[in-house]
C-alpha positions, 0 to 999 in steps of 0.5 A, a space after each residue: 268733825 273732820 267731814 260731817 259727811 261721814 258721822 262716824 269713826 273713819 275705819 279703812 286703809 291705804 288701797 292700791 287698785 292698781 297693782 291688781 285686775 279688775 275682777 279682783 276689786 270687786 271681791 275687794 270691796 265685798 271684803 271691805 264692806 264685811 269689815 266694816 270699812 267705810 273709808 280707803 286711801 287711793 292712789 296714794 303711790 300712782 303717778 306713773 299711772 295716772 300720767 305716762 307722758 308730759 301731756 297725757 293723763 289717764 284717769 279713767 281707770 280711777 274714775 272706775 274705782 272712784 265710782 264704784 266705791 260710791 257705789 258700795 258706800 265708801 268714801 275716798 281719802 284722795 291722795 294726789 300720788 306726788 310722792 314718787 315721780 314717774 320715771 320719764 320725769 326724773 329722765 327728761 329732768 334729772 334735775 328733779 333728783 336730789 342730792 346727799 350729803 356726800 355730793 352724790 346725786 341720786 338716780 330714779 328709785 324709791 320714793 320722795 325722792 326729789 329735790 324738794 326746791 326743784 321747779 320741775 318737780 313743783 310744777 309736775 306735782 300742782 299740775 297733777 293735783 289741779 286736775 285731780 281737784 277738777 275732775 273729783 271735786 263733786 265726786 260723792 265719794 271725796 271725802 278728805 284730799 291727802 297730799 304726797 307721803 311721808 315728806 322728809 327728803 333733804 337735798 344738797 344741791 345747786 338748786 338748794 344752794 341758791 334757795 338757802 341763800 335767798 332763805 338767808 337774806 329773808 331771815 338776816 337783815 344783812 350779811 352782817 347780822 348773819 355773820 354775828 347770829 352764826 358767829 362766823 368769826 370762830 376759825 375764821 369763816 367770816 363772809 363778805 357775800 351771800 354767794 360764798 354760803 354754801 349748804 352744811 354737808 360731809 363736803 364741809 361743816 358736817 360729819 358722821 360717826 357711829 356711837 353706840 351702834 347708831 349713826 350720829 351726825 356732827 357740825 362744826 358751825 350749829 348756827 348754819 346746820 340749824 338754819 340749814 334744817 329750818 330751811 328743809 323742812 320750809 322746803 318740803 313744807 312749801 311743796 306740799 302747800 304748793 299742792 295745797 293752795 290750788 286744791 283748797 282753792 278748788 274744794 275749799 270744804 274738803 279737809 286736806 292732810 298728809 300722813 306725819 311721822 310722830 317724833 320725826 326729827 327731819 321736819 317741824 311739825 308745829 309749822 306744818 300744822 298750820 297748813 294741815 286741815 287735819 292731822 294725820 300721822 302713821 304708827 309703827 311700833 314694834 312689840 317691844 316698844 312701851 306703851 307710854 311711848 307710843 301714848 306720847 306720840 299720839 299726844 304729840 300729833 294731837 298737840 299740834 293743833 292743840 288738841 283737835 281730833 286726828 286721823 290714824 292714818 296708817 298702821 299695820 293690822 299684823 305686822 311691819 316688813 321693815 323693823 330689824 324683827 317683824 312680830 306679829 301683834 298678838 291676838 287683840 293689840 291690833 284692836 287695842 292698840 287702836 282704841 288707845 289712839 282713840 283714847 288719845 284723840 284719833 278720830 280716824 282709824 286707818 291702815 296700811 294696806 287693805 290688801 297684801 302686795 304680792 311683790 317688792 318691798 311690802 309684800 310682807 307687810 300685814 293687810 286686812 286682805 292677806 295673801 290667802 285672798 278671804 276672810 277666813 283669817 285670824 287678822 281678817 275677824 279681828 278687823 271685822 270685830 273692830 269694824 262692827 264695834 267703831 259702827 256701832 259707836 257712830 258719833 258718841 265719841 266723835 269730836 270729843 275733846 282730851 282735857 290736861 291740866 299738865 303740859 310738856 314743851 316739846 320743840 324741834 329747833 331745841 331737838 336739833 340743837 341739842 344733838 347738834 351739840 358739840 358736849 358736854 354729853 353723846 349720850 343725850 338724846 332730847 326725846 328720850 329726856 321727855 320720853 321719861 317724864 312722859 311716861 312718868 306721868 303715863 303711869 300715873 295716868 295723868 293727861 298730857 299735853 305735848 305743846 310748843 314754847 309758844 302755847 298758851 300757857 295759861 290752860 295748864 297747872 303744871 308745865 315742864 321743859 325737860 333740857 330746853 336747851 333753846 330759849 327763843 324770843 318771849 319764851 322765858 317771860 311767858 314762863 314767868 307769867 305762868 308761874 307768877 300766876 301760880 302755875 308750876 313749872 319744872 325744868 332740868 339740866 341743860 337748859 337756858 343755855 343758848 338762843 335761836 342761834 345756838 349762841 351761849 348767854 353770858 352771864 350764867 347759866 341758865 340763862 333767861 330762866 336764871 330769875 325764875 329757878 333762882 339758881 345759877 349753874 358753875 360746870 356741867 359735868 358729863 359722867 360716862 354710863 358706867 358711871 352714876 352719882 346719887 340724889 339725896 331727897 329730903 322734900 317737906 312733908 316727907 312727901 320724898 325721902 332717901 336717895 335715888 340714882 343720876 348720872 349723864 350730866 351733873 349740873 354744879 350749881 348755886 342758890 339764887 333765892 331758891 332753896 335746895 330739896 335734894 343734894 348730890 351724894 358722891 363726888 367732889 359736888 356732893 353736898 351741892 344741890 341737885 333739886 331746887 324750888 324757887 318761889 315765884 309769885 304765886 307759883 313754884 320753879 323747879 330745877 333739876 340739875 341730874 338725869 335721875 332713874 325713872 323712880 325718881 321722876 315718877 315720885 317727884 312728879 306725882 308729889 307735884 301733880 298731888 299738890 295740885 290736886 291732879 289725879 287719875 280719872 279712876 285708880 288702876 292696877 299697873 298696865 292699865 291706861 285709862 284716858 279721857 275725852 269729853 263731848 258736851 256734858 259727857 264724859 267717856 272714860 277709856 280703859 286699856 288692859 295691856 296686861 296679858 292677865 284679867 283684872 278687876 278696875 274699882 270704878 269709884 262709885 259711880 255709873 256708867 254705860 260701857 259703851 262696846 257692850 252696852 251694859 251698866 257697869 257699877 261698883 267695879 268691872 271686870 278687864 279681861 286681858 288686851 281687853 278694851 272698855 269705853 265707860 260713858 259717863 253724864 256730867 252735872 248740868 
């Protein structure tokens, strides 16, 4: 469990005291309680409150509301307000304020918005997160510390400068070594001194330009702006540990997060992971967005302690203020779309905001309260239902386990890498390549594992690395371990092609996956989006035939051992393979040298996932979801209807609890549409 304090699905939000009167907080809590909160976040942006001068703190203010949601039942997410400064700090040190890209330092506004290798800042931020820790530490209502907000801010300063040259010398044995790993004698940028390194930035190596109406940023040296990220997210992690260690130190039994961002490219989850207690992550979608999608981000936050329950730290009962197009969530997502993070390891379902800003930026962000003040709403009933529901649940569900037999690699370095690439293709983009054959798998109902290059292989079937462009030390060994000891492992285009430092492994593409795929690729072609070749399948068992759509990059390449399932159509390639299978041991390699349409991932895989037996809990009609969590010998089967229609899910002759209602199902069950259901099931002794 996250806190055995609270046996129970976390149900609350982010709540701002500060920004009403007294007499309103009160009303508040009477409306939390009809809603079944148990839980709120605060003060997640009251900095300024809380210290208004260099020595002076004022909690008592907190301390009122703190004692009064003891009072009234609820518990505490503790957030220490570190992530917007109050304005006499960024004042007397404006050093505190970062600097862009363009050389510009910034002026005090917004939020997160420091250096985050500024000392000042660093000693503000643990010194107010000390004495929150000390004067809250026994307090009933503490139930989990969150720490700062949507950390990702980088910064080009002096300060910074000075810190990426001391990151350097504790990464590089010497200049030497440094030189060679950047390749610093290309255009002559050869360094005789740690001084003479300064930050990437407009200024220098990097650039911008617009492509395909998305800014896009360039470099002329990979190794210095890979290095460059690596050392910001370091940067913004160790002011977050910062805050970290002396709480833990205080309250060694309380879990401590801060709310991630899904596939947010600025910051390497996978390192942050090791210093969270508790993942917690922040869901936007917009109405338009897929579901699988947003399933994968679930599954990626849930990757990043290998499969330990999350927190849903925020989303919107309503609707966001920011996207381009601010829908509102139709009738019954809201509480669908919660329930799908349940279904893929949330054990917290939370919000922003409990009650609806008057003014600023998020006025017009969705509230359980919304400015009409009551409960008379269609929003309010809605997390009222859900609230009643997730009681009524207590601890069935609570720190139940996903289990997946298929695993994609997913890694930040390889993200930046790759579309810090100068070619072959501005079109590719990393997490739209594993967006694909995760949703592939989405609508086969397969459970997926979202894991880093070094997981542990060995829990897995079937692995895939979709343009794993980066291969870092020992990755391609544990990968021939897996496959030699019958696992399946499948990767594509664009892969095994540099180190952890961005430089090329002569010899032959790709690289230190050449052995396992027994293939070597010649050219890469790029094809422009109007532009598309054809993959001609012949795979044995007539499993896969006839002839599907490619395009972005072709790979020409030649059998090293393995043998061709599919040959390009068109082109002066045509002919050449396009999907290959090496033997390997007791498992199987396979490459695929195109981007295919998405029908063609979706055969291919569920050809695969066939060979191994993999296979969806329960057969269900297109649009319905259906997961698994398992707790002892119980299994809960979720069933999610994102279909505006009613249907009828066969459930495979066995009996169940539905868990919402309280009924036996058997035989087949009725899902009304954006309907929910949550099937218990025992499992043989």
């Amino acid at each position: 469990m996250i806190n055995p304090k609270l046996p129970g699905i976390y149900y609350g939000g982010d709540y701002n005291p500060d920004q009403w009167p007294e007499e309103i907080w009160l009303e508040d809590i009477r409306l939390f309680k009809l809603a079944g909160i148990n839980i709120v976040t605060l003060p997640v942006f009251s900095w300024a409150k809380l210290q208004t001068a260099e020595d002076v703190y004022h909690f008592e203010w907190l301390d009122k509301i703190m004692d009064l949601m003891a009072q009234n039942g609820i518990t505490v997410c503790l957030a220490t307000s570190t992530a917007a400064q109050p304005a006499w700090i960024s004042r007397k040190y404006p050093e505190i304020l970062p600097v862009d890209a363009e050389g510009r330092q910034r002026t005090h506004g917004s939020r997160v918005n420091f250096c985050p290798n500024n000392s000042k800042y660093r000693e503000f931020s643990v010194k107010l997160a000390r004495k929150m820790a000390e004067r809250y530490k026994n307090h009933p209502a503490l139930l989990v510390w969150h720490i700062g907000n949507e950390y990702g801010s980088y910064c080009y300063c002096d300060t910074c400068a000075r810190e990426f040259r001391n990151w350097l010398q504790n990464r590089y044995s010497n200049i030497d070594e440094l030189n060679r790993c950047w390749n610093m004698s290309f255009w002559g940028h050869t360094v005789y001194d740690w001084e003479e390194i300064v930050p990437p930035s407009y200024l220098n190596e990097m650039g911008r330009d617009y492509f395909c109406g998305y800014p896009r940023e360039y470099t002329c040296f990979q190794g210095i702006s890979l290095d460059y990220n690596r050392f910001m997210s370091d940067s913004s992690l160790a002011c977050y540990r910062g805050e970290y260690d002396v709480i833990k130190a205080i309250t060694p039994e309380v879990p401590i997060t801060t709310n991630l961002m899904g596939a947010f490219k600025p910051l390497d989850y996978f390192k942050w992971a090791k210093y969270l207690d508790v993942v917690s992550w922040d869901n936007y979608p917009s109405i338009k967005d897929s579901m699988g999608n947003i399933a994968m981000r679930h599954d990626l936050m849930r990757g990043l302690k290998a499969g330990d329950p999350f927190m849903l730290m925020e989303q919107t009962p309503s609707q966001q203020n920011w996207q381009p197009y601010n829908s509102l969530k139709r009738p019954g997502v809201m509480r669908l779309w919660s329930y799908q993070a349940m279904a893929h390891g949330a054990d917290a379902i939370m919000f922003f905001q409990l009650r609806r800003s008057f003014g600023a930026c998020e006025k017009y962000h969705g509230a359980v309260i919304e400015h009409a003040g009551h409960e008379n709403t269609r929003v309010f009933r809605e997390c009222a239902q859900l609230g009643a529901e997730l009681k009524a649940l207590h601890d069935k569900i609570l720190d139940s386990r996903l289990r997946s037999r298929v695993a994609i690699i997913f890694d930040w370095d390889n993200w930046w890498a790759v579309e810090f690439s100068s070619g072959p293709s501005r079109d590719l983009r990393y997490v739209e390549q594993v967006e694909q054959y995760y949703n592939a798998l989405y609508q086969l109902n397969i459970a997926t594992d979202l894991v880093p290059p070094d997981a542990d292989f060995s829990k897995y079937e079937i692995i895939i690395a979709p343009v794993l462009y980066m291969m870092k030390p020992g990755v391609a060994k544990d990968l021939e371990q897996f496959v030699s000891n019958g696992g399946v492992f499948i990767t594509t285009f664009f892969s095994g092609l540099v180190d952890e430092n961005d430089l090329v492994g002569l010899g032959g593409y790709p690289g230190e996956l050449r052995r396992l795929t027994g293939i070597w690729a010649e050219e890469i072609d790029a094809l422009y989006p109007d532009m598309k070749n054809t993959i001609v399948v012949d795979v044995p068992s007539g499993k896969m035939r006839g002839k599907y759509q490619c395009g972005l990059l072709c790979d020409l390449i030649h059998l090293e051992g393995a043998k061709a399932l599919a040959r390009y159509g068109k082109d002066f390639y045509a002919g050449w393979p396009a999907l290959t299978e090496n033997r390997f041991g007791k498992g199987k390699a396979y490459y695929l040298a195109s981007a295919p349409e998405s029908r063609f991932i979706r055969d291919f895989l569920k050809y695969l996932c066939d060979s191994k037996g993999i296979r969806a809990p329960l057969k269900a009609p297109p649009g319905v979801e259906v997961t698994q969590r398992f707790k002892g010998n119980y299994e809960f089967t979720f069933l999610l209807n994102h279909n505006e229609s009613d249907l009828r899910i066969p459930l495979n002759r066995k009996r169940y609890l539905e868990l919402i209602t309280g009924r036996e199902q058997t035989g087949s069950m009725k899902l009304k549409a954006r309907d929910v259901a949550i099937l218990e099931r025992k499992l043989l002794e």
